[in-house]
C-alpha positions as CSV (number, residue, x, y, z in Angstrom):
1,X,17.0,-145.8,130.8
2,X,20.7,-146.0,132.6
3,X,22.7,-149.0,132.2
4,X,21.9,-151.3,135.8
5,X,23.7,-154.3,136.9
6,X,22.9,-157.8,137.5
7,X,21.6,-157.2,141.4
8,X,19.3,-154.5,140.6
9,X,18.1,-156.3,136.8
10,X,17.6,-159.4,138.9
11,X,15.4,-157.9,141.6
12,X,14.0,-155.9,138.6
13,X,12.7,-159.4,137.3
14,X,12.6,-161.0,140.6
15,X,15.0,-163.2,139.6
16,X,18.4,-164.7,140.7
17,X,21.5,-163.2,139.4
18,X,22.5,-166.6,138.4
19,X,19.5,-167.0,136.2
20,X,21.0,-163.8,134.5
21,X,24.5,-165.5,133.9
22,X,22.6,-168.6,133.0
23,X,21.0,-166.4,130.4
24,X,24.0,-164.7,129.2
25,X,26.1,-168.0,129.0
26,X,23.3,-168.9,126.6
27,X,24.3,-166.1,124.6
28,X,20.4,-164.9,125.6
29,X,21.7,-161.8,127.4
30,X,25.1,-160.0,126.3
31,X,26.2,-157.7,128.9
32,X,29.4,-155.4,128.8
33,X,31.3,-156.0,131.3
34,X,33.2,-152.3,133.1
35,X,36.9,-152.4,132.4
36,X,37.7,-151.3,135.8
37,X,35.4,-153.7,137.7
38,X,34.9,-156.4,135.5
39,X,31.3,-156.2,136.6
40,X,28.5,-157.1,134.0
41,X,26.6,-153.6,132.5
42,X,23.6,-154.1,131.1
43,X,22.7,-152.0,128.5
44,X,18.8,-151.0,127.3
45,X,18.6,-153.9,124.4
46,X,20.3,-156.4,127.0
47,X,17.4,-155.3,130.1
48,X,14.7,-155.7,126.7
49,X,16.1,-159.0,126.3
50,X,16.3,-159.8,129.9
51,X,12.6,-159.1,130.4
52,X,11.4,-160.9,126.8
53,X,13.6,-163.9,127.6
54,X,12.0,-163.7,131.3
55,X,8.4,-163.6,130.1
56,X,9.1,-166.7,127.5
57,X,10.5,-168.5,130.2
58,X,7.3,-167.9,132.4
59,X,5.5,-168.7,129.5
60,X,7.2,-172.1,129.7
61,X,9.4,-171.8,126.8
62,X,13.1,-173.2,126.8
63,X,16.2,-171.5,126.5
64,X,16.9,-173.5,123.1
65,X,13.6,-172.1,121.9
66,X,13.9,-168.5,123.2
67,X,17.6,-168.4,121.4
68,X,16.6,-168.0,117.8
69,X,13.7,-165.6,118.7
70,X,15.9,-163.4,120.4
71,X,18.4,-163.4,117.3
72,X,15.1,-162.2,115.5
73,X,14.7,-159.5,117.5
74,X,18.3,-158.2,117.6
75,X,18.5,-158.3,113.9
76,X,15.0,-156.6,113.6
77,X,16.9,-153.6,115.8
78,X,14.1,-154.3,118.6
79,X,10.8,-155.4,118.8
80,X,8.7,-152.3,117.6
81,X,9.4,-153.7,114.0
82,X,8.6,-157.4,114.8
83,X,5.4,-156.0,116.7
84,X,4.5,-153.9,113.0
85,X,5.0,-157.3,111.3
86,X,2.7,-159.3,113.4
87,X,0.3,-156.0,113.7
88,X,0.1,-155.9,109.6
89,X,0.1,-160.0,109.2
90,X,-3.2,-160.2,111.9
91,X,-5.0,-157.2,109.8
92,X,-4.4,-159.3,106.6
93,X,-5.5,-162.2,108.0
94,X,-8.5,-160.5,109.3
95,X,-9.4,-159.2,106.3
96,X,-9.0,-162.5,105.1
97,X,-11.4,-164.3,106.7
98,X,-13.9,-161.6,106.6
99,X,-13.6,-162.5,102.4
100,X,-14.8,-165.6,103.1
């Protein structure tokens, strides 16, 4: 995917842009900004991170607990490997209580 800015992300999410620079003064979103315009780019990982952060917030998590979740998935290098974790933990806790 191409990089988009805040307009089309927002309506993307059907958000407001300002919920995006909400976001991104939370240090939740990271956008470039164009050297020319000065307008915020969003990048792939930043729209992944837009749309996680937007589904935690539906989910009615706050910012402060979104923050160290979204560091997680950064440093993980997305969330394919988080998703492998959890996939591997549920299987050994499956097996788990089928041992019992």
């Amino acid at each position: 995917p191409a990089a988009t800015f805040i307009g089309p992300l927002a309506d993307r999410l059907s958000i407001r842009p300002a919920t995006l620079r909400k976001w991104e003064h939370a240090g939740l979103v990271r956008p470039r900004r164009d050297p020319l315009t000065g307008y915020r780019v969003y990048g792939e990982a930043d729209v992944r991170d837009a749309r996680l952060v937007h589904q935690l917030r539906r989910g009615g998590y706050l910012l402060e607990q979104i923050a160290p979740l979204i560091d997680q998935v950064r440093a993980a290098g997305g969330l394919a490997p988080l998703e492998a974790a959890l996939g591997d933990w549920h299987s050994r806790l499956s097996a788990r209580g089928r041992a019992l």
